[in-house]
PDB file as gemmi writes it, atoms N, CA and C in Angstrom:
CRYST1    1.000    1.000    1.000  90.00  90.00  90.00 P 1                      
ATOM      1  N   UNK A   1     -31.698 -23.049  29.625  1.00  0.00           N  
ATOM      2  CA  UNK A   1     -32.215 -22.839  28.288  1.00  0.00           C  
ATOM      3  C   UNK A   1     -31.246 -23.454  27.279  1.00  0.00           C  
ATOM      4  N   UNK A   2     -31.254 -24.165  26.325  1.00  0.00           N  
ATOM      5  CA  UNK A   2     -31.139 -25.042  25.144  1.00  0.00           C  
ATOM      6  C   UNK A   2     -31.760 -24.360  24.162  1.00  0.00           C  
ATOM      7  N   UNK A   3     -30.337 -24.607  23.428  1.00  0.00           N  
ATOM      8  CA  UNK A   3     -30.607 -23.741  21.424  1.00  0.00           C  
ATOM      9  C   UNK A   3     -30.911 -24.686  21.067  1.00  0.00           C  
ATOM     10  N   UNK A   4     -31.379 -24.252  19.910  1.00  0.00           N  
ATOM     11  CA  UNK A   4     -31.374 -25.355  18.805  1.00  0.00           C  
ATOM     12  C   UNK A   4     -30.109 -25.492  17.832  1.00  0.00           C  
ATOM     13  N   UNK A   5     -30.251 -26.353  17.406  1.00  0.00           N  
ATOM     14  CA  UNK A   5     -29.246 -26.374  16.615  1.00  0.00           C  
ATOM     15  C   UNK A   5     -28.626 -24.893  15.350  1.00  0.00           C  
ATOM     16  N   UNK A   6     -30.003 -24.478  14.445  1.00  0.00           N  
ATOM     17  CA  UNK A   6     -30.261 -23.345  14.010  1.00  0.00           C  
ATOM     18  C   UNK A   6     -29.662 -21.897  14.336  1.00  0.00           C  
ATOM     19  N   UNK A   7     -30.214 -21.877  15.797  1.00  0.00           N  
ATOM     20  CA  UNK A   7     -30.231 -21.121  16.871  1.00  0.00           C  
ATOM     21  C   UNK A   7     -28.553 -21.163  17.356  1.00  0.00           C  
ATOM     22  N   UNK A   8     -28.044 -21.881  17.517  1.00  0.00           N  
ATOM     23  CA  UNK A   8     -26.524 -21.857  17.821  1.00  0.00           C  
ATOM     24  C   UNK A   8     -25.925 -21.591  16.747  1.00  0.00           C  
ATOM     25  N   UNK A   9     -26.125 -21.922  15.435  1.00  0.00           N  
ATOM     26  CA  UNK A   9     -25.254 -21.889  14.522  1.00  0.00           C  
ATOM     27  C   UNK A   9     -25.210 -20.001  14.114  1.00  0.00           C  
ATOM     28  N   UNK A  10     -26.481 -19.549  14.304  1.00  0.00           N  
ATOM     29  CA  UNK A  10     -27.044 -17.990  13.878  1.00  0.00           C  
ATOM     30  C   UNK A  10     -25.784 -17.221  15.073  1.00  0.00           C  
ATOM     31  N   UNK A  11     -26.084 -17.290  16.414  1.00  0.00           N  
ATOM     32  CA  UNK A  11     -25.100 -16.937  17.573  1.00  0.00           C  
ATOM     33  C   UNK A  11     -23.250 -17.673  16.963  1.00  0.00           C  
ATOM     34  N   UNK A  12     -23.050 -18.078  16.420  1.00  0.00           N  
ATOM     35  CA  UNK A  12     -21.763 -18.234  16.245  1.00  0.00           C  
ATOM     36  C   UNK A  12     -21.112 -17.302  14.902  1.00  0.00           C  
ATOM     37  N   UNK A  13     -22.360 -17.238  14.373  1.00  0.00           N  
ATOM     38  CA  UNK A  13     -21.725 -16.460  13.109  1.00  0.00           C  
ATOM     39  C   UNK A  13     -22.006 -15.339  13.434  1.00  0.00           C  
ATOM     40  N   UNK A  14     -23.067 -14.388  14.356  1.00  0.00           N  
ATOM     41  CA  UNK A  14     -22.839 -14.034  14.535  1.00  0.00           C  
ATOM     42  C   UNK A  14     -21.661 -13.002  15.319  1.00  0.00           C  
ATOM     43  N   UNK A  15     -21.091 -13.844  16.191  1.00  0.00           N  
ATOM     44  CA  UNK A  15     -19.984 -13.599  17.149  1.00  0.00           C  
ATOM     45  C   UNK A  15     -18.700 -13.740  15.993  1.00  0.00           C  
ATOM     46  N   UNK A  16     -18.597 -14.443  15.164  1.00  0.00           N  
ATOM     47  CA  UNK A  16     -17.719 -14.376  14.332  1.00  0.00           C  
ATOM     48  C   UNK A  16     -17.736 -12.828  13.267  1.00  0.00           C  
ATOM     49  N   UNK A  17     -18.729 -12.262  12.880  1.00  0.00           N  
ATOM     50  CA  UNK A  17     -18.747 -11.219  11.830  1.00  0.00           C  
ATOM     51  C   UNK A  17     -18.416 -10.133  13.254  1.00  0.00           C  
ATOM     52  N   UNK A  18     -18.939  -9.955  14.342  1.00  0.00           N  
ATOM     53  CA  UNK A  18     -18.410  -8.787  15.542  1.00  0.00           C  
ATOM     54  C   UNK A  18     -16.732  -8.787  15.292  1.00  0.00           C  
ATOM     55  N   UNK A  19     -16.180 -10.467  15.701  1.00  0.00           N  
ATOM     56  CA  UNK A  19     -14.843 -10.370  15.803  1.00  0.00           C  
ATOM     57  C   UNK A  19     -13.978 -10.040  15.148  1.00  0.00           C  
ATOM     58  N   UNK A  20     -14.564 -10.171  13.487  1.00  0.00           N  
ATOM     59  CA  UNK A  20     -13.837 -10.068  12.191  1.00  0.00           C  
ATOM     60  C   UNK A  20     -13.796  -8.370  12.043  1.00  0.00           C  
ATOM     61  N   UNK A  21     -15.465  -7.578  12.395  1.00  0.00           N  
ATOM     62  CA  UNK A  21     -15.146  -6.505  12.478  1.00  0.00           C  
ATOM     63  C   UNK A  21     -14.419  -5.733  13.567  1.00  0.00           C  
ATOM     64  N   UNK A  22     -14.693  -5.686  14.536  1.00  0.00           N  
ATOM     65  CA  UNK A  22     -13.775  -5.336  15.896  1.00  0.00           C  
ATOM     66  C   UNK A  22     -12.289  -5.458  15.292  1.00  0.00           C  
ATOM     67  N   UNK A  23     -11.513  -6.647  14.675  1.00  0.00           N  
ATOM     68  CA  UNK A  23     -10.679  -6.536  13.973  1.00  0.00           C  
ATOM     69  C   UNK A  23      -9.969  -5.284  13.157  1.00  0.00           C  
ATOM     70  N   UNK A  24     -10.674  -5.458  12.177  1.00  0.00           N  
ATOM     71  CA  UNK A  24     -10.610  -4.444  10.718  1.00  0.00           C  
ATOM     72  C   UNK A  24     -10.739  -3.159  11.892  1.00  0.00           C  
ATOM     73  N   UNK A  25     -11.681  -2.747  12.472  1.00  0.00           N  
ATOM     74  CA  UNK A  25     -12.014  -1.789  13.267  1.00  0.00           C  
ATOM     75  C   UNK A  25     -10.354  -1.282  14.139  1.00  0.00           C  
ATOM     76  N   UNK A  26      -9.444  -2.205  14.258  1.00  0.00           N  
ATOM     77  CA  UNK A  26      -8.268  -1.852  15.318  1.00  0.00           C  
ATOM     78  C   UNK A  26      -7.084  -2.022  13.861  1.00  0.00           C  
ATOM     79  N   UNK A  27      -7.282  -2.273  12.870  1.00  0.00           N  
ATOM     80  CA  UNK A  27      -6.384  -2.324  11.580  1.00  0.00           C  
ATOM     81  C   UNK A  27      -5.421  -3.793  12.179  1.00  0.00           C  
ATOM     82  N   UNK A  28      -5.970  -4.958  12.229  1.00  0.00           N  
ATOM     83  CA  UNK A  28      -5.541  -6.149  12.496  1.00  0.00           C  
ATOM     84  C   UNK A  28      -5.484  -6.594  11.268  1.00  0.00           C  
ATOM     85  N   UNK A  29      -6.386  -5.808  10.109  1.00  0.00           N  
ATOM     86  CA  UNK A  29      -6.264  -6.649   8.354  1.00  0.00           C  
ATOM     87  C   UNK A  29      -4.973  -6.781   7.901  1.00  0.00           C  
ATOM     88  N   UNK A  30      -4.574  -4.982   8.357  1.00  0.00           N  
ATOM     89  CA  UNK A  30      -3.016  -4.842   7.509  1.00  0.00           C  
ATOM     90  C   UNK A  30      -2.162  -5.616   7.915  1.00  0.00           C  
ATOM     91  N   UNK A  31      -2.180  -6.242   9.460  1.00  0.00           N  
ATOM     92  CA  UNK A  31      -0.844  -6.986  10.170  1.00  0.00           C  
ATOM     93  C   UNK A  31      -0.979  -8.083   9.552  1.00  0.00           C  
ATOM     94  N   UNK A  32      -2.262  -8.988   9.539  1.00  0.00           N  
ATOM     95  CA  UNK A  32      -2.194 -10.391   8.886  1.00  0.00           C  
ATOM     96  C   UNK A  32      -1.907 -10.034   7.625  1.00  0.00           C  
ATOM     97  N   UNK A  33      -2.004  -9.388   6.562  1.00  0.00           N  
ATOM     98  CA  UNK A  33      -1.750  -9.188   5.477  1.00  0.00           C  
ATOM     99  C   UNK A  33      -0.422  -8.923   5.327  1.00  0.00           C  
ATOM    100  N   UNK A  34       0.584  -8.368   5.515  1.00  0.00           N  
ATOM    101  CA  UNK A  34       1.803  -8.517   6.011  1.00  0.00           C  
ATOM    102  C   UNK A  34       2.683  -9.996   6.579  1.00  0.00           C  
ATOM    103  N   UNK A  35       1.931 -10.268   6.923  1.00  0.00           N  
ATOM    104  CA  UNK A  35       2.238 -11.602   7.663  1.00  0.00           C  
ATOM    105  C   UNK A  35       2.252 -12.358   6.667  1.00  0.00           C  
ATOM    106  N   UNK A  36       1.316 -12.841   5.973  1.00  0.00           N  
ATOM    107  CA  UNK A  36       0.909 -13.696   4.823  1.00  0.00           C  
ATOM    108  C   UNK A  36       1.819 -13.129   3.541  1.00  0.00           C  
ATOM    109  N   UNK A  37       2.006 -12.170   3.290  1.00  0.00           N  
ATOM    110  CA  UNK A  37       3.095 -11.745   2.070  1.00  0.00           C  
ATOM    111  C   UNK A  37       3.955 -12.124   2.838  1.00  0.00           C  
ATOM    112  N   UNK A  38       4.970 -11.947   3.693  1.00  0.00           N  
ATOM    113  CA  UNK A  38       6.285 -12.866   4.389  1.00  0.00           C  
ATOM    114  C   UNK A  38       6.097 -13.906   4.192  1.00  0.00           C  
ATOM    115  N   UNK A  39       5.431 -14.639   5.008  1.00  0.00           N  
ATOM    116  CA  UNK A  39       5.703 -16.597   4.580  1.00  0.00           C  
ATOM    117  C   UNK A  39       5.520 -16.491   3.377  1.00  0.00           C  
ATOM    118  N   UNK A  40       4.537 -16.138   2.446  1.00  0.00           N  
ATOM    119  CA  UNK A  40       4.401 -16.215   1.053  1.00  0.00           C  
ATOM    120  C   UNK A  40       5.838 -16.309   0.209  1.00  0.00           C  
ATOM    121  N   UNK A  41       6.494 -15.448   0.776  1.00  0.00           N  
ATOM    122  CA  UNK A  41       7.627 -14.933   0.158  1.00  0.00           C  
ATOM    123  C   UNK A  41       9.034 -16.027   0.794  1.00  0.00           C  
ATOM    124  N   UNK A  42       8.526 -16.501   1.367  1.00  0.00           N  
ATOM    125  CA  UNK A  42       9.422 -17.272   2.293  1.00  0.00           C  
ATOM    126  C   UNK A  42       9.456 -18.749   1.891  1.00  0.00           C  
ATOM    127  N   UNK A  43       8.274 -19.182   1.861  1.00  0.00           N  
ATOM    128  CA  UNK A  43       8.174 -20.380   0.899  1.00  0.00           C  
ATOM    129  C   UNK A  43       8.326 -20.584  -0.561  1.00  0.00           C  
ATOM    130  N   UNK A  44       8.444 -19.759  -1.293  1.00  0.00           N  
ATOM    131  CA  UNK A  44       8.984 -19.119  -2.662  1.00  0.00           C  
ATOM    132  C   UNK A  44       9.952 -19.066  -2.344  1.00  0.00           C  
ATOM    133  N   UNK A  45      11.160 -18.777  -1.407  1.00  0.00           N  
ATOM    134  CA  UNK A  45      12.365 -18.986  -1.339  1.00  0.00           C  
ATOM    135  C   UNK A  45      12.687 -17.314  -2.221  1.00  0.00           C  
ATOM    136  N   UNK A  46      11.950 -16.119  -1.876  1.00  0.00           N  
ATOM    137  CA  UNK A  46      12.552 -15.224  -2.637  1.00  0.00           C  
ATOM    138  C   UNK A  46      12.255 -13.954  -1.457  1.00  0.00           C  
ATOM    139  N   UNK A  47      12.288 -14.305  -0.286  1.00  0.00           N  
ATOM    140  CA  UNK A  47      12.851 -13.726   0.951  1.00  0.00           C  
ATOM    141  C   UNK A  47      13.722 -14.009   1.745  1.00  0.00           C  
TER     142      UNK A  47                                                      
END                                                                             
């Protein structure tokens, strides 16, 4: 069986909004968010 183009693109975003939530769901927001204020702060040269 062959998607369509449509049809694949719907299955990828879908699988993407599961992963993003499954995420948030295990508190993976706060770690990248953390993460991103460090380099932030790091490339500013004021860490």
């Amino acid at each position: 069986m062959f998607l369509t183009k449509k049809q694949a693109q719907l299955l990828l975003l879908a699988a993407a909004v599961l992963m993003i939530l499954f995420g948030m769901w295990r508190g993976e927001a706060d770690t990248v968010f953390l993460k991103a204020i460090r380099l932030c702060m790091e490339c500013v040269g004021i860490g």
